[in-house]
C-alpha positions as CSV (number, residue, x, y, z in Angstrom):
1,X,-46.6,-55.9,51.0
2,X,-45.4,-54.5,54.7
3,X,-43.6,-58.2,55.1
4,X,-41.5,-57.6,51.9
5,X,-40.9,-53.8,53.0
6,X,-39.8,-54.8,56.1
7,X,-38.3,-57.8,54.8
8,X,-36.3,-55.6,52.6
9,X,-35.2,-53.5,55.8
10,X,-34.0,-56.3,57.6
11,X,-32.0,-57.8,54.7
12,X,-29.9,-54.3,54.8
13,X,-29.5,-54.3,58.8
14,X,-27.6,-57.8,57.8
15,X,-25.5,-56.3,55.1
16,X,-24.6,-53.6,57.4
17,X,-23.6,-56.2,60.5
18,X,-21.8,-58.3,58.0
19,X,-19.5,-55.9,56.8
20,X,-18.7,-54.2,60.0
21,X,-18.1,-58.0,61.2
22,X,-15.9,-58.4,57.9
23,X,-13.9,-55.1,58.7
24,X,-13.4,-56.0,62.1
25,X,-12.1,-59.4,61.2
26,X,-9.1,-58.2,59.6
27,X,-5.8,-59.8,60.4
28,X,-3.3,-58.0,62.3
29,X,0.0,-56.1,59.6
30,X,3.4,-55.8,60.3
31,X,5.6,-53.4,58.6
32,X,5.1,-49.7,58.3
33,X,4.4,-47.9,54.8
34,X,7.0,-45.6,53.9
35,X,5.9,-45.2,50.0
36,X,2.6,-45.9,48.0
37,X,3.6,-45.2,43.8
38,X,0.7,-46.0,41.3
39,X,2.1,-47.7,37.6
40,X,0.3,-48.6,34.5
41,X,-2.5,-45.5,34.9
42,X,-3.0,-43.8,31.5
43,X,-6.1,-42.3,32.0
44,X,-7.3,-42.8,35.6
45,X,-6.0,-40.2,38.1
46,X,-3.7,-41.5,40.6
47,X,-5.7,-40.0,43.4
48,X,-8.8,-42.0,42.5
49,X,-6.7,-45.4,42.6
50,X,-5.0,-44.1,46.2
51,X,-8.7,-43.7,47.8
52,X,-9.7,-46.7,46.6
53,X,-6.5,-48.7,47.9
54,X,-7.4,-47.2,51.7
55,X,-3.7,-47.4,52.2
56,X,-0.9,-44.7,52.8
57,X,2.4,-43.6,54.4
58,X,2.8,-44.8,58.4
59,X,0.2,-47.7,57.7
60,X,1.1,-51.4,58.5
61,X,1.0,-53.7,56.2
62,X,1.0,-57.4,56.2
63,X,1.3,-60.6,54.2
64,X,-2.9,-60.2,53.7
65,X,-2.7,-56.4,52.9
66,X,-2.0,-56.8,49.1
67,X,-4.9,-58.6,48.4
68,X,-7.3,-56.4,50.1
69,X,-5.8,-53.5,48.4
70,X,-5.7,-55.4,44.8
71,X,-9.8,-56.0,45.5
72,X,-10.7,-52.8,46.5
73,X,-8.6,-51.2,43.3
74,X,-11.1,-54.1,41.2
75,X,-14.0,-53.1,42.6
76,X,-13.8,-49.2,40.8
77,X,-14.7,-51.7,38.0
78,X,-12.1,-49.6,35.8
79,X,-9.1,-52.2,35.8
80,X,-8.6,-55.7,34.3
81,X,-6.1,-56.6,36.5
82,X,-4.4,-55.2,39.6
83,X,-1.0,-56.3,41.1
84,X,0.1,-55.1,44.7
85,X,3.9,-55.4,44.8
86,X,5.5,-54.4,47.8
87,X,9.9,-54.1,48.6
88,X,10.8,-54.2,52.2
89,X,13.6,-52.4,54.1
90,X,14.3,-52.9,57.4
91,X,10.4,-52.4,59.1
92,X,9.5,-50.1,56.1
93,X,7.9,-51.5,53.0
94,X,7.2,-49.6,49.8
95,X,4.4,-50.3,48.2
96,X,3.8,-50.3,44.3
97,X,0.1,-50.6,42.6
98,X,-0.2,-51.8,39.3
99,X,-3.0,-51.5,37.1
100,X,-4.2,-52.1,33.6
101,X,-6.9,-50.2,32.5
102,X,-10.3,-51.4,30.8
103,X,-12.3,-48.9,28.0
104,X,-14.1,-46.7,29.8
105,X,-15.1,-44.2,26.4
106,X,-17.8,-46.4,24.7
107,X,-19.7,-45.2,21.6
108,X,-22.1,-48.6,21.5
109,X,-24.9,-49.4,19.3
110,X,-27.5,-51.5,20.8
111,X,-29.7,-53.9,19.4
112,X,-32.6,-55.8,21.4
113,X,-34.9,-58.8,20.5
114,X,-37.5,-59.7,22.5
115,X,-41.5,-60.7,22.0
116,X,-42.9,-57.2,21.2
117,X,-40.1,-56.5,18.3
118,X,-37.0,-55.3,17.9
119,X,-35.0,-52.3,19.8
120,X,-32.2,-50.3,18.3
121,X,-30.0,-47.5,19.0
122,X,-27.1,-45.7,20.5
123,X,-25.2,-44.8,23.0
124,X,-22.3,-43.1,24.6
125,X,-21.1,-44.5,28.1
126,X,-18.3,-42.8,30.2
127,X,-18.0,-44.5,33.5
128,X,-14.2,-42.6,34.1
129,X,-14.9,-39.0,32.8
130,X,-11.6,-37.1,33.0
131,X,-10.1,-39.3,34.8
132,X,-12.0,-39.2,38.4
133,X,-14.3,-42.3,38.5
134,X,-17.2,-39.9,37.1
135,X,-20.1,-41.6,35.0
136,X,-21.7,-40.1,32.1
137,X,-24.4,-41.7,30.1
138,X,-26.2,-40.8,26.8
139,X,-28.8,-42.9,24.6
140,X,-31.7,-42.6,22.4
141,X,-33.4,-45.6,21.4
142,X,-35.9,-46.8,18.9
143,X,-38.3,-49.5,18.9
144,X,-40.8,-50.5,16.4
145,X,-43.6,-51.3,18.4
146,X,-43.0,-48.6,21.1
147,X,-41.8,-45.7,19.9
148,X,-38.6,-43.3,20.5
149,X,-37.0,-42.5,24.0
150,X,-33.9,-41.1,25.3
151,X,-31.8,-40.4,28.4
152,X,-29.3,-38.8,30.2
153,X,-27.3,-39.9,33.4
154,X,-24.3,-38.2,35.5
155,X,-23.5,-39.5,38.6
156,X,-20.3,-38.1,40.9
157,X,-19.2,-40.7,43.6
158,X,-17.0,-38.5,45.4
159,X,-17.8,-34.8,44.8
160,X,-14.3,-32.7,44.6
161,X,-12.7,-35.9,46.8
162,X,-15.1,-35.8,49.3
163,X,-17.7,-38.0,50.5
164,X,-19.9,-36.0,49.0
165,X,-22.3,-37.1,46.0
166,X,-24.1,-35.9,43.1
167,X,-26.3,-37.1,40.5
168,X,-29.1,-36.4,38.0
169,X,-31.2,-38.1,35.1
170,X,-33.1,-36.6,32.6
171,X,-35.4,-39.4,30.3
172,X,-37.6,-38.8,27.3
173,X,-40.0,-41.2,25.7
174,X,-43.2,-41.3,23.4
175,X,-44.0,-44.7,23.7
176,X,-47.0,-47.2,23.5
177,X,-47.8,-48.7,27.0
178,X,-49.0,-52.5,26.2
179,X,-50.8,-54.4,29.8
180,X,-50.9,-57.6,29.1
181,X,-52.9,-61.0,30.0
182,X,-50.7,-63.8,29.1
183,X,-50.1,-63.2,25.3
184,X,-53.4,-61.1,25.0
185,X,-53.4,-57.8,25.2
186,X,-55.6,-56.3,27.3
187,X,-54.9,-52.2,27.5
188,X,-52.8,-49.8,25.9
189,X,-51.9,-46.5,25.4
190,X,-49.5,-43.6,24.4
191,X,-47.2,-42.2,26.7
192,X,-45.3,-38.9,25.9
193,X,-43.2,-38.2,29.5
194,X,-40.3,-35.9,30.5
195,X,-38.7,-37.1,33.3
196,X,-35.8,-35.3,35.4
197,X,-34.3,-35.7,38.8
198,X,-31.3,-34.1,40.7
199,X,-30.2,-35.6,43.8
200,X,-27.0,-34.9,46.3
201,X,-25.7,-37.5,49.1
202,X,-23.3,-38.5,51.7
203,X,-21.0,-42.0,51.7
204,X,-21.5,-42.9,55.1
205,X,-19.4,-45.8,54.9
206,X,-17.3,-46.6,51.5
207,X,-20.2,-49.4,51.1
208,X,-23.2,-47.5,52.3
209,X,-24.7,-43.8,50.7
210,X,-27.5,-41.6,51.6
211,X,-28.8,-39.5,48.9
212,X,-32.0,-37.1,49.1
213,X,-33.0,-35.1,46.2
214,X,-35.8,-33.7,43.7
215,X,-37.7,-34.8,41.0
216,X,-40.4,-33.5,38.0
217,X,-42.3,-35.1,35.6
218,X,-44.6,-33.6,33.0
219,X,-46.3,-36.0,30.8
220,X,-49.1,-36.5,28.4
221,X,-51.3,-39.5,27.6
222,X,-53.6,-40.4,24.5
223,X,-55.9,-42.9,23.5
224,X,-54.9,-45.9,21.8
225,X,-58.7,-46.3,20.3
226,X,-62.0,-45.1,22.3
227,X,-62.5,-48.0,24.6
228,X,-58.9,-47.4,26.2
229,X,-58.7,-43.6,26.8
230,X,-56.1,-42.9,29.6
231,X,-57.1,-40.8,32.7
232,X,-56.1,-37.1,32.3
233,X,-52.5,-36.2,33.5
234,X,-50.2,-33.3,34.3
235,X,-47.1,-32.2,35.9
236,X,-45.8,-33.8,39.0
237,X,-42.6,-33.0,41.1
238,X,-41.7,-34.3,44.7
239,X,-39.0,-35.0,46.9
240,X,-36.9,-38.2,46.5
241,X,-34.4,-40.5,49.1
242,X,-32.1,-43.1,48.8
243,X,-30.3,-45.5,50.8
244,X,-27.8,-47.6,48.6
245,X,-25.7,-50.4,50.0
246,X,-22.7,-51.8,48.2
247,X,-20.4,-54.4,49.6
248,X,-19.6,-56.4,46.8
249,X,-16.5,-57.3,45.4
250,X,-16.1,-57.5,41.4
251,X,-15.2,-60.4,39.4
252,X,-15.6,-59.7,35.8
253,X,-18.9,-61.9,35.7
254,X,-20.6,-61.9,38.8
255,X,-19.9,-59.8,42.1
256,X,-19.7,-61.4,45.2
257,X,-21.6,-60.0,48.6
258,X,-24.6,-57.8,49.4
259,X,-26.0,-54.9,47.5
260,X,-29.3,-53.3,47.9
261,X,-31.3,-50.3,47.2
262,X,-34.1,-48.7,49.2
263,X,-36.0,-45.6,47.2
264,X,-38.6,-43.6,47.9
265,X,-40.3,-40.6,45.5
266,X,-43.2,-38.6,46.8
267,X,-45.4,-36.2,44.6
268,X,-47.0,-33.8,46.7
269,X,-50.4,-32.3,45.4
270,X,-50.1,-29.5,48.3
271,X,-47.0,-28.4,46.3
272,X,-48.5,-28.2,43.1
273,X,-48.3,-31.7,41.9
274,X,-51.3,-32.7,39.4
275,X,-51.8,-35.4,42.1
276,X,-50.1,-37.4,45.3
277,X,-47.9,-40.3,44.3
278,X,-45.9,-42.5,46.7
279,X,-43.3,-44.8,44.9
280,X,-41.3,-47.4,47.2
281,X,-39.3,-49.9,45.9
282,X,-35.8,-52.2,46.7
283,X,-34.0,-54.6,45.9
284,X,-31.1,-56.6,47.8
285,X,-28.8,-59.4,46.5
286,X,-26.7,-61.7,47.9
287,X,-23.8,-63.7,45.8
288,X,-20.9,-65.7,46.4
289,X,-18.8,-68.3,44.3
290,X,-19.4,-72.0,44.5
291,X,-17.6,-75.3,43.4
292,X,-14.6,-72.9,42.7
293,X,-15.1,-70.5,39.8
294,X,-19.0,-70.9,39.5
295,X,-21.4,-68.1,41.0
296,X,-24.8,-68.3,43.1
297,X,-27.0,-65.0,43.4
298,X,-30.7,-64.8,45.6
299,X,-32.5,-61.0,44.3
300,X,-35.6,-60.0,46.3
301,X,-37.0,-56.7,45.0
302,X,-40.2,-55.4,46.1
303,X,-42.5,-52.3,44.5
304,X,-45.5,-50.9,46.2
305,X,-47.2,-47.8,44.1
306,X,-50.1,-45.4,45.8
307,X,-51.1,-43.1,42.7
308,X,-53.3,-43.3,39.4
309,X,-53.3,-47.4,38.7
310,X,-52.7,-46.7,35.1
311,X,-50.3,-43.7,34.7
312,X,-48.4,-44.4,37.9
313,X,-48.5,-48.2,37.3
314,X,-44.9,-50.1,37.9
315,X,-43.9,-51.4,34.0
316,X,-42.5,-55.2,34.5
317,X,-42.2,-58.3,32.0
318,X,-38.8,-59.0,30.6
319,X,-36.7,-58.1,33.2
320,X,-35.0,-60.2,35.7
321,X,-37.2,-61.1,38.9
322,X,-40.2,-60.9,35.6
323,X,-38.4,-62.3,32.5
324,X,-42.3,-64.8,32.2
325,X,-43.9,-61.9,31.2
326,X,-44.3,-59.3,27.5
327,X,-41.7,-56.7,28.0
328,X,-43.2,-54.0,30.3
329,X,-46.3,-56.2,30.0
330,X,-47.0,-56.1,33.6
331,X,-48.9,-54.0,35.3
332,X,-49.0,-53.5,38.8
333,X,-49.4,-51.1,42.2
334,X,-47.3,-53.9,44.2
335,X,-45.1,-56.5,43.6
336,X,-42.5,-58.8,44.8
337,X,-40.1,-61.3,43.4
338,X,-37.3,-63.3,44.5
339,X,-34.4,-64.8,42.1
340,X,-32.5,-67.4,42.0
341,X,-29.6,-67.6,39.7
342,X,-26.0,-70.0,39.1
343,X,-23.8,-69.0,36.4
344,X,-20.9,-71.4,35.2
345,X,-17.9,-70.0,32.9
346,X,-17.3,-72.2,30.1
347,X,-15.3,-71.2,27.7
348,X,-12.4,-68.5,28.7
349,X,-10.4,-66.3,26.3
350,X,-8.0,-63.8,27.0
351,X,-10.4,-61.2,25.4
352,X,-13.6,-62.6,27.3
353,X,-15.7,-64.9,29.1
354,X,-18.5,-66.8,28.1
355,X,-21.1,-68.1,30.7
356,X,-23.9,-69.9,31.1
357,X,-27.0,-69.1,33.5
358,X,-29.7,-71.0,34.8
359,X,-32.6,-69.1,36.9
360,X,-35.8,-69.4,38.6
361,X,-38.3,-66.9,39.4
362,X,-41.4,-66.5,41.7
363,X,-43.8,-63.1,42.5
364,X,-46.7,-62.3,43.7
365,X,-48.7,-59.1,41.8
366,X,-51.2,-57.2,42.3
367,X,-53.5,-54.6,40.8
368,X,-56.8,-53.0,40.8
369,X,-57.5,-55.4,43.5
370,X,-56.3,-58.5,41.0
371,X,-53.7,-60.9,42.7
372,X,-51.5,-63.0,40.8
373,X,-48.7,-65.6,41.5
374,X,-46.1,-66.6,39.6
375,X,-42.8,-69.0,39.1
376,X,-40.6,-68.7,36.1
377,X,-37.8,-71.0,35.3
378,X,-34.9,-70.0,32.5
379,X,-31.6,-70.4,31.0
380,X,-29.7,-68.0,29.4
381,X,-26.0,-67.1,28.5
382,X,-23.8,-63.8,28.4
383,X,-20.3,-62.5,27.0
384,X,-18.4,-60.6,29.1
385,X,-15.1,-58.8,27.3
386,X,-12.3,-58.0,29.5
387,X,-11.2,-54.7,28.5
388,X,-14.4,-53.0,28.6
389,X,-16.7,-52.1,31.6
390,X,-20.4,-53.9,30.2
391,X,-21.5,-57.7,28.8
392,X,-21.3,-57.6,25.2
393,X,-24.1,-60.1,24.6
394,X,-26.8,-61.9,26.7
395,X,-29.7,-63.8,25.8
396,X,-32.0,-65.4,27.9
397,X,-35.1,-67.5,27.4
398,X,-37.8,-67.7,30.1
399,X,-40.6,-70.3,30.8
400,X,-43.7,-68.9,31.8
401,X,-45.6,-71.9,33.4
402,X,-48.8,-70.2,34.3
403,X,-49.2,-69.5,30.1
404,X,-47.1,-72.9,29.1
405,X,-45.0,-70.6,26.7
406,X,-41.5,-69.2,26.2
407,X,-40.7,-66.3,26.1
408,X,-36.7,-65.2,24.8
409,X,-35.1,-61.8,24.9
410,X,-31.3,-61.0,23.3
411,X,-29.8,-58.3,23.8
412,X,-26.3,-56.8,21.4
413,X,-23.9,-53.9,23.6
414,X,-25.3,-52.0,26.7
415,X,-29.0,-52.3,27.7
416,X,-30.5,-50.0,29.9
């Protein structure tokens, strides 16, 4: 587990190099900027769209500069389509951005298929709140075989224009916790958790944040039957950090570069905490295009948990990096998966794009001393709309090979 931490840590000391090599790369402008007007932005404040283009009155600006400033303008991942236009005089040039605006205000019902029963629900996604680039998030959710949870998200990427940042989460649930061996299952029980975090941070670079923060949890378990009563629990709180890298560029159905996360959360006993917990875990992903409009993505993520096996336990099965495995059927203290996926677009509409994915998947597990290997092949497809910011529809359908079964999982709107 120390080789995929560190792992992890060098795979971010690339992403870093790269883009400093990619900034420094850039090819010399000519022209000065004597104007920079915004057109075509109902809802989105001008000043959002300015930062983002990283380009202002007494810069130079070249035959390359409009597409730089078109892709940085996509990658707020608020605009279907950006056009740079620029009108020179003499050696100044004024310089006109154009956008057109995707939904951003998204009442969406949600509707989830997978092995364990069906999911349904609600919710209400913001990722533009009042105009600044803000994201607010609200669900609850249903499941038959689980039970009810809910949620709450804000998250502030530039705090009053600065490089300042801000978020915080609040999550209910009462829901049954399944382990499970293959198809058998093996240990449940019922899990009734508040969970709430608050969190402030620093962009040190537009592609690389900071954040360092606090977090509480108080949470109840009970007893599925007698032979599976859960250890006794109480309230923990700690202190939580963050280093996020993002140096992608967006495409509508794939984004192209490096992004990663690095997390740590720390319940401390000595502070009152019910008991210690250490939670590390991270993820980085590298993808670029390939035989023209076609995509390529490698995901490593890694989790190592130091708590109560059972209550502090890592929930995995049916996501990607696990999609071989019953949905939060997977158990374990530490983990580590790597991903490989290639999309293809095949049928293009001017409301949408539908793709097809093919992915394979290997891990190593373990838990309560219990190690486990694993390779997962799949295929799958999604819907992307155009003029909203989330994929309408995906299904995918996994192949565990270790259990010679398949397992499928659809989702309908926006899936947590």
């Amino acid at each position: 587990m120390r080789r995929c931490v560190a792992g992890l840590i060098f795979l971010f000391a690339i992403g870093v190099a790269g883009s400093d090599v990619a900034a420094q790369g850039a090819v010399g402008r000519v022209g000065q900027v004597s104007a920079v007007h915004v057109e075509g932005n109902e809802r989105t404040r001008a000043p959002v769209i300015l930062e983002a283009a990283g380009i202002g009155v007494g810069d130079r600006f070249g035959p390359e500069t409009a597409g730089e400033i078109e892709q940085r303008v996509l990658n707020l991942r608020l605009f279907r389509n950006v056009d740079v236009v620029s009108e020179a005089r003499g050696g100044q040039v004024d310089v006109a951005i154009r956008v057109v605006e995707r939904w951003t205000l998204l009442p969406i019902p949600f509707l989830a298929g997978s092995a364990r029963g069906m999911r349904g629900g609600a919710y209400l996604l913001e990722s533009n709140l009042f105009g600044w680039n803000k994201l607010l998030v609200l669900g609850a959710v249903y499941s038959g075989g689980e039970g009810p949870s809910a949620f709450g998200l804000f998250r502030d990427p530039s705090v009053a224009g600065t490089r300042g940042l801000f978020r915080t989460m609040i999550r209910y649930g009462d829901l049954l916790r399944e382990q499970y061996d293959g198809s058998q299952r093996i240990y449940a029980y019922r899990d009734a958790r508040v969970d709430a975090s608050v969190a402030g941070g620093y962009a040190i670079r537009p592609w690389l944040s900071a954040y360092l923060g606090w977090y509480g949890a108080l949470a109840g378990a009970e007893a599925v039957d007698e032979e599976m009563a859960p250890p006794a629990t109480g309230p923990l709180h700690g202190w939580t950090a963050e280093l996020e890298l993002r140096a992608q560029d967006f495409h509508i159905y794939f984004n192209e570069g490096l992004s990663g996360r690095l997390s740590y959360r720390h319940a401390l006993e000595a502070l009152g905490a019910e008991r210690d917990v250490v939670e590390l875990s991270g993820f980085v992903q590298a993808a670029r295009p390939v035989f023209g409009d076609q995509s390529v993505s490698i995901t490593a993520q890694a989790w190592l948990n130091d708590g109560d096996p059972v209550l502090d336990a890592v929930l995995l099965g049916g996501l990607p990096g696990t999609r071989g495995f019953e949905r939060l059927g997977l158990w374990v203290e530490r983990a580590a998966t790597v991903t490989v996926e290639h999309q293809v677009p095949v049928l293009r509409y001017g409301w949408g794009i539908w793709t097809v994915n093919s992915f394979a998947e290997a891990g190593h597990s373990s838990w309560r001393g219990r190690r486990d290997g694993f390779v997962t092949p799949g295929l799958g497809f999604r819907l992307y709309l155009l003029g909203v910011a989330f994929p309408a529809l995906g299904v995918d359908v996994a192949w565990s090979i270790e259990d010679e079964r398949a397992l499928g999982m659809a989702s309908f709107g926006f899936s947590q």
